[in-house]
C-alpha positions in Angstrom: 103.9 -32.1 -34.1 102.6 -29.7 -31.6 101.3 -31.0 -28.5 98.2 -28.6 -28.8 97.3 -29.4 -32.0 97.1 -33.6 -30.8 95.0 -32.3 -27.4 92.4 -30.3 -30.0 91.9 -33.3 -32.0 91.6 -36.4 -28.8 89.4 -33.3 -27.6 87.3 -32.9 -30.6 86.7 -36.4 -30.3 85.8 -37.0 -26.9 82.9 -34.4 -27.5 81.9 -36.4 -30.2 81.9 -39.6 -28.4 79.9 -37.9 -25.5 77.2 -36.8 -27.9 76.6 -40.4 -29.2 76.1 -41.5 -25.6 74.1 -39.0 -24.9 71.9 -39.9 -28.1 71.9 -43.1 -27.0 70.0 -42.4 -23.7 67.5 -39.9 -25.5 64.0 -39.8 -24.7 60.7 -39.3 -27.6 61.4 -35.8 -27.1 65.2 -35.5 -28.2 65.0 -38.1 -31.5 67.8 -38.8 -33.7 65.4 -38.4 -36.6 61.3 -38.1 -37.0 59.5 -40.5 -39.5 56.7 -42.8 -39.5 59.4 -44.8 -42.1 61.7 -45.9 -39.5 59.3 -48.1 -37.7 60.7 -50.7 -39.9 64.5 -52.5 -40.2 66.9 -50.8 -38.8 65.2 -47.3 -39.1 66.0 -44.2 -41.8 69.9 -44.9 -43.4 71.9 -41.6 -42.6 72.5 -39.5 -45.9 76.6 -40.0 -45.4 79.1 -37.0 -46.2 79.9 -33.5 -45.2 78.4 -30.9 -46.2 80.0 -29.9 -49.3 78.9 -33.4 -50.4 75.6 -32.8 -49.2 75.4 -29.3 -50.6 75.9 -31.2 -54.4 73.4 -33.6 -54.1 75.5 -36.5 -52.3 77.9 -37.0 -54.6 81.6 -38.0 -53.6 82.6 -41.3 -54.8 84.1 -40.1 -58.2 85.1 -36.8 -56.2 88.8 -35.7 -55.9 89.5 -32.1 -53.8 92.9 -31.2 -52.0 90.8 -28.5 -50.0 88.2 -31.1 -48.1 87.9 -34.3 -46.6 85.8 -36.6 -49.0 85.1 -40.1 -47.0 82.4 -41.0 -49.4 85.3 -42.8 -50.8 88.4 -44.1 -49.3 90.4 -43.8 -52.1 90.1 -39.6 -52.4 91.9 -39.2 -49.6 95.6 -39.4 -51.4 94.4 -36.1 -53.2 95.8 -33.7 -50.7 98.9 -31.5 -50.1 101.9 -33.2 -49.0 102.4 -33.1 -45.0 99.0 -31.6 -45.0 96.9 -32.4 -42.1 92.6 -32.7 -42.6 90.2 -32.4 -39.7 86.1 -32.0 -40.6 83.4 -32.2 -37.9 79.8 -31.3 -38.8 76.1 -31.3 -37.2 73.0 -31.3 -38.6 69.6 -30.1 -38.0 66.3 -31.0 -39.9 62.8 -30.4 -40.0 59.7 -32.4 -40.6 56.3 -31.4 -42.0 54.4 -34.8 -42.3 50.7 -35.9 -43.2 48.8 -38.8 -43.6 46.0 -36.5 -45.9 43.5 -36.3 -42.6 46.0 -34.7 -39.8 49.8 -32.4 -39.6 52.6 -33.1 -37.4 55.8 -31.5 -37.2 59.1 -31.9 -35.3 62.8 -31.1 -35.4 65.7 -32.9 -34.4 69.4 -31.7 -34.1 72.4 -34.5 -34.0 76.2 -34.6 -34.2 77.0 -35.6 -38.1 80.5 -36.5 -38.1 84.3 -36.0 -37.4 87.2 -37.3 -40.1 90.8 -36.9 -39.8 93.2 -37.2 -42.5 96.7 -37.8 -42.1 99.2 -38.5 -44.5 101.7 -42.0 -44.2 104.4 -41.8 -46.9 104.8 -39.9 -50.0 101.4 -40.5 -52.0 99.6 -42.2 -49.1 97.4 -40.9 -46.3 95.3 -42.5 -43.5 91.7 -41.3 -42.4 89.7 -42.0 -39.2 86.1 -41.2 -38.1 82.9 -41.5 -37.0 79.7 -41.3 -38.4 75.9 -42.1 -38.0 74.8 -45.0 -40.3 70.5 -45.1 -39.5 68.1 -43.5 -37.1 65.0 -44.8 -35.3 62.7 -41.9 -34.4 58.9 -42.0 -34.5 56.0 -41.5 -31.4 52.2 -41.8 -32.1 49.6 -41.5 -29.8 45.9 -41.9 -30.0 42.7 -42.5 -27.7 40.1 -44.8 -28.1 37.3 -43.4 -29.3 34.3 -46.6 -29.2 32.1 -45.2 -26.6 31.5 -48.8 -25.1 35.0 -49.5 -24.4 35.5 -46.3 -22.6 32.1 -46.6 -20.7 33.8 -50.0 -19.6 37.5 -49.1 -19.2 37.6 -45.6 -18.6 40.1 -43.8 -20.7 42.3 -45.5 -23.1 45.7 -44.4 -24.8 47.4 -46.1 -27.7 51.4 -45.1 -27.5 53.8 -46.3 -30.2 57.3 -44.9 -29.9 61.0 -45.8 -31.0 64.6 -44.7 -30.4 68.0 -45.5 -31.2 71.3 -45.3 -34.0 73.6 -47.2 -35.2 76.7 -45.5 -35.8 79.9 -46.3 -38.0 83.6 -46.1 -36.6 86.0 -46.3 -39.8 89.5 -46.3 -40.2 91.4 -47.2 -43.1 94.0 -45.9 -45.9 95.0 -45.0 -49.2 97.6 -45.2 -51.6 98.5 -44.0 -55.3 99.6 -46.3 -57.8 100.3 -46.7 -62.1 100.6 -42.8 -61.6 96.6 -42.5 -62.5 95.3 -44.6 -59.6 94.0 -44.6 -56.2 93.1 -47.5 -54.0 91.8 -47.2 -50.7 89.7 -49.6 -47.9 88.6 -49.4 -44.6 87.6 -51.3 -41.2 84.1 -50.2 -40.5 82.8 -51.2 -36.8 79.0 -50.6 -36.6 77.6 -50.3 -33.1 74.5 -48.5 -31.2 71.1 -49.8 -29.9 67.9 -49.7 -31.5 64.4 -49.6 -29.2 60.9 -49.8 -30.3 57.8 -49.5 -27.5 54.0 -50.0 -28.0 52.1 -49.3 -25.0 48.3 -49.3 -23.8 47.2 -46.7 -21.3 44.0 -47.2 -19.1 43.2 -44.3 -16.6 44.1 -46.7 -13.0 41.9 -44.2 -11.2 38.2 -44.9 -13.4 38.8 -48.7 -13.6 40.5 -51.9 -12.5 42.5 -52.6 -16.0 46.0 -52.3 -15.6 48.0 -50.3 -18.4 50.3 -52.5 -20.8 54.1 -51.9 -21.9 55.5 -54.0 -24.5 58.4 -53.6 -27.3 62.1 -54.8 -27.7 65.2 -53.5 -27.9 68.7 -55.1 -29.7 72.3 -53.2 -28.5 74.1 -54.0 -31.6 77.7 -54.9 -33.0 79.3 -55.8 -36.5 82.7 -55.3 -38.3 82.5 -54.8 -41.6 85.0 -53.5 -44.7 84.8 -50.9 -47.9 87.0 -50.4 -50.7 87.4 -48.1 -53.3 89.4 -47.2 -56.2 89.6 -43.8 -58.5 90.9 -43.1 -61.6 92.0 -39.5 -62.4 93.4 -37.9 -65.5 93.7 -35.0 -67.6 90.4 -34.6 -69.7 91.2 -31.8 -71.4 94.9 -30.1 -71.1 94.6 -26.9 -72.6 91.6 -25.8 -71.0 93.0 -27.4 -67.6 90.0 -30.1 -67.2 90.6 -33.3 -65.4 88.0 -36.1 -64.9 87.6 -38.6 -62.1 85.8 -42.1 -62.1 85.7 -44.1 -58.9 83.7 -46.8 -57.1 83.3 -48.7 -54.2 82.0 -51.9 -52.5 80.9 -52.3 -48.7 81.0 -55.8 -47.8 78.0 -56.9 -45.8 78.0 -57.8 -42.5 75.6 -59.8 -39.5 74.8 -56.4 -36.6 74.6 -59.2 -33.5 73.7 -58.8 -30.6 71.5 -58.9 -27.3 67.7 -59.0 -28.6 65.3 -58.3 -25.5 61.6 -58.8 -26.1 59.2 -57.5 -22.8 56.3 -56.8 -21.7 55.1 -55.3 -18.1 51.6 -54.6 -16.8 51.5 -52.0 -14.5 49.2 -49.6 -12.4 49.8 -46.5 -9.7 51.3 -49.0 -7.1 52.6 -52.4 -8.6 54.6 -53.3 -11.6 54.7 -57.2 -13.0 56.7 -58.7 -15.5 54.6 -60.5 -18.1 57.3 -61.4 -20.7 61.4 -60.4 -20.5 63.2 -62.7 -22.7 66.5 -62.1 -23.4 68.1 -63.7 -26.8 72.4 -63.2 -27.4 71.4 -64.4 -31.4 69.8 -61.3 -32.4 71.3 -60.7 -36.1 70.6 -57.9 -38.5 72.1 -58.0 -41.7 73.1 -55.0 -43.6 73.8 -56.3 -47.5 76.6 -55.3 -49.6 76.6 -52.1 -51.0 77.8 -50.8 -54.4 78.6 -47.4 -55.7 79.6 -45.9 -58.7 80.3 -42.4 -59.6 82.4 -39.0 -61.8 83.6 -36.0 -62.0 84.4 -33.2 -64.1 86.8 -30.4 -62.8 87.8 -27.8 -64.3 90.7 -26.6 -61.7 89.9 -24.0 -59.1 86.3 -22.8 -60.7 83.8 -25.6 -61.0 82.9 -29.2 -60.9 80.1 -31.6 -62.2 79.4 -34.5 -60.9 77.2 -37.6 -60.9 77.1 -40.8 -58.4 74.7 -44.0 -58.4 74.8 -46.4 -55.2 72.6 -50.0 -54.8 72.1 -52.1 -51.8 69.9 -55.2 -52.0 68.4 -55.9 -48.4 65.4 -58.2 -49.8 67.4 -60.9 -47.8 67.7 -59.0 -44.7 64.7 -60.0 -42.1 63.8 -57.9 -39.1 61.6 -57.9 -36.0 58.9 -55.4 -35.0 57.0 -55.1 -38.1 54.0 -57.6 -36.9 50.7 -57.1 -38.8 52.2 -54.8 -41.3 52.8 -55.3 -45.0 56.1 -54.2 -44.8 58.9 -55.9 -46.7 62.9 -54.9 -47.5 63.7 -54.5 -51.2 66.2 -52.9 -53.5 67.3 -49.4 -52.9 68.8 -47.7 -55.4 70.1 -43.7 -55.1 70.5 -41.3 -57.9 72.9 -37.8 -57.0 74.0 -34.8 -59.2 75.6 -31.6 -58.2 77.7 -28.8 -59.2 80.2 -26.8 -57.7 81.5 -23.1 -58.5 84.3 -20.4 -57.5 84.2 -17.1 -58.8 87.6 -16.2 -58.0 89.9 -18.4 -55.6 92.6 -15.9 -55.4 90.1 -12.8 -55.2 92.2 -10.6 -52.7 89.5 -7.2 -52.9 85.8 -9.4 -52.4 85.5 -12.0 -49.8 82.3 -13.6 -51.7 84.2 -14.1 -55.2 86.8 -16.8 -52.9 83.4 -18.9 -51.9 82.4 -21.7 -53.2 78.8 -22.0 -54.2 77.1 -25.6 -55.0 73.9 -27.1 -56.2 72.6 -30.2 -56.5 69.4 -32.9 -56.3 68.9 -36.4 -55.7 66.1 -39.2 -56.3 66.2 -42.1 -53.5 64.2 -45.4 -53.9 64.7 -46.9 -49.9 65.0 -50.4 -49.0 61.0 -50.0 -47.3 58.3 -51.3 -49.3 54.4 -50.8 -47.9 52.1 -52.6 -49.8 52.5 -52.4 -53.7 54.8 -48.5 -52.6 58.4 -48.2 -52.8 58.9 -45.5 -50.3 60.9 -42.8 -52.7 62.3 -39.8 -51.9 63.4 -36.9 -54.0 65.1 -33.2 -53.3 67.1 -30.5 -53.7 70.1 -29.0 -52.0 72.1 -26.0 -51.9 75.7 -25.1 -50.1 78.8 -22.7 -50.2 82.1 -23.2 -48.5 83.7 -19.5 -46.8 86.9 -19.6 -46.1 88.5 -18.4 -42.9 92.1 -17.4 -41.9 94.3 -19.5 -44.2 95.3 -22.2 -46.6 91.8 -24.2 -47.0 90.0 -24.1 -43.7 86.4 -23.4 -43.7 83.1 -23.4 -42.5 80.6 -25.2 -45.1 76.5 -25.1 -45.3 74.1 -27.3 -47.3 70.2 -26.9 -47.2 68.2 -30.3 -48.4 65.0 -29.5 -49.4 63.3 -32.7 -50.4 59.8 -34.9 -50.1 59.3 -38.5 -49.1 56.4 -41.1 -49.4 53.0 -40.5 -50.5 49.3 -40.3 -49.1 48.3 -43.0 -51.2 46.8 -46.0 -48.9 47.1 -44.5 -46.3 50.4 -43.6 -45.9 52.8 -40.3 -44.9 54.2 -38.1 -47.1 57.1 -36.6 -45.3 58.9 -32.7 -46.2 61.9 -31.8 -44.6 64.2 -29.5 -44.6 67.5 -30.4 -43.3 70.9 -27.9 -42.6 74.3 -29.2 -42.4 76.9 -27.4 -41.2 81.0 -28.2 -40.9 84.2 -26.9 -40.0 87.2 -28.0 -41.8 90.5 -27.8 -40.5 93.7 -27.8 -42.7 97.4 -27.2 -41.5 100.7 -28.3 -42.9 102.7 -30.2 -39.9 106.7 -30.7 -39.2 107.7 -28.1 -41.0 111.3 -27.1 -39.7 111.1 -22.9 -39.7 114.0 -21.0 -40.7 113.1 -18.5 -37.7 111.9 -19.2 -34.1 
């Protein structure tokens, strides 16, 4: 193994380490994500994969390519060349346009996605390690009191609500062939991050007497956790080379615990007083199982179809910070499809007949439930993988156009439009060369 090769990868993932604790210290103006949704639980769950999943639609678990890393499920990763080393790290950058009916706001965010390596152990098994975000808190509101009596009384008055914060998911497990059809993988998933939530009152010190108000809470967070998966792959059709693949997976739940802070602080120009700082080591947060299902249909080197379904039941799971709000956790339940297609693989004249083009769309029914809505999301996406240098590295693209929530009662109806963009790295190590 070269020694540069092993410095490029520890390097890759310092820089990614740096950027979460760097996102962990963000202010309201550098937000991991922007919607009014993730004022509740444990804020907006991270659409998970690269971005040739995300360029299909999502789909991975039923997913088997020697080309890519797919972590979407641990048992894909035996599907690769022999002595073939995998490294994919990706970033992401989405827009918001949201309104309530009445008013527009919109924002943009940028964030590190992921990084994955893939190794293999012996003969038809392999090991992967990464790093990923698993949910994002990101919202800010202000507003300014507007009853003429109060402000005659008080002066000016500002109404802040703001919130911060990730949890991200280290992962490390492996996979192995077996009954010549079969792949089984699992994994050790370590959840950490912190999650912050503010709500302040802001009186002009200089017209009045009243002293302006912080309050909120914050949890730094901790959990292990597990996943498994299995595949099944097989010829679906010999003659016209088409193969199919059917896996699933289950995520164990697990407690996030932690430090739980709860505070308030009134303050003016001069002095600052503590009203209320408690600090609680039983804050828990519990992230339910999760189960996934999914297929694919490959025809070799020129297309795919494929379809995934994924539940998690957090109607169990209780959280803090929702106070006065009809919000309550329920079933989610996600719905992907995409396609995938290659003109030409071996095209040695035109560049764009080796790239892979995909397509796909989604329908997401999230764990937050306002009132008598589901808060449902739907969209489409687009990607293509282009090739650079040799063997199967590339640099991949998805666009996510989609639409979430409604102006019904009140609430947002979010559109976005998100880019993902990653670099995959593939090299064949210890090879012994015939000339030096």
């Amino acid at each position: 193994m070269r020694k540069s090769r092993i410095k490029g990868i520890f390097l890759a993932i310092l820089v990614f380490m740096v950027g979460v604790n760097i996102s962990k210290a963000q202010t309201t103006d550098a937000l991991g994500t922007y919607t009014p949704y993730s004022l509740y639980g444990i804020g907006e769950i991270v659409k998970q994969g690269t971005a040739i999943n995300r360029g299909m639609g999502g789909i991975g678990v039923g997913v088997r390519d020697n080309r890519y890393i797919n972590y979407l499920n641990p048992a894909s990763i035996t599907q690769r060349d022999t002595l073939s080393f995998m490294l994919d790290f990706g970033i992401s950058q989405k827009n918001f346009y949201n309104s309530d009916g009445k008013t527009k706001s919109a924002y943009n965010t940028f964030n590190m996605h992921n990084i994955v390596f893939t190794a293999p152990i012996y003969k038809k098994s392999a090991l992967i390690v990464g790093i990923s975000p698993y949910s994002d808190i990101g919202y800010k509101f202000e507003s300014t009191e507007t009853d003429k009596e109060l402000v005659s009384k008080y002066g000016d008055i500002k109404y802040q609500k703001y919130g911060t914060g990730s949890i991200n998911q280290f992962f490390i497990g492996a996979s192995m062939n077996f009954f010549k059809h079969f792949s089984l993988g699992a994994e050790y998933i370590y959840y950490f991050g912190a999650l912050d939530r503010y709500s302040n009152v802001m009186f002009n010190t200089s017209a009045g007497s009243m002293r302006s108000l912080e309050t909120g809470w914050d949890y730094a967070l901790g959990a292990s956790s597990a996943r498994i998966g299995i595949q099944y792959f097989g010829i679906l059709d010999k003659e016209k080379d088409v193969d199919l693949t059917v896996g699933a997976t289950y995520r164990m739940a697990a407690k996030l615990k932690g430090d739980f802070n709860r505070f308030a602080y009134a303050y003016d120009e001069n002095v600052r007083d503590t009203v209320v700082n408690t600090l609680s080591e039983d804050a828990k947060i519990k992230i339910p199982q999760e189960f996934s299902a999914g297929f694919s249909i490959r025809k070799k080197d020129k297309w795919m179809f494929g379809f995934d379904y994924m539940r998690q039941d957090w109607t169990k799971s209780s959280f803090e910070g929702a106070d006065g709000v009809k919000f309550k956790p329920c079933v989610a339940g996600y719905y992907k499809a995409g396609f995938e297609f290659t003109p030409n693989k071996y095209d040695i004249r035109y560049y764009m007949k080796r790239v892979t083009y995909r397509l796909g769309a989604y329908y997401e029914q999230s764990y937050v439930q306002l009132g008598s809505h589901q808060i449902n999301a739907a969209g489409i996406t687009f990607g293509m993988s282009l090739p650079i240098y040799r063997l199967y590295n590339a640099v991949n693209v998805a666009v996510d156009f989609g639409q979430r929530g409604t102006v019904k009662e009140n609430l947002v109806r979010e559109r976005y439009v998100q880019f993902v963009v990653n670099i995959s790295l593939h090299d064949i190590w210890f090879v012994k060369h015939q000339y030096q």
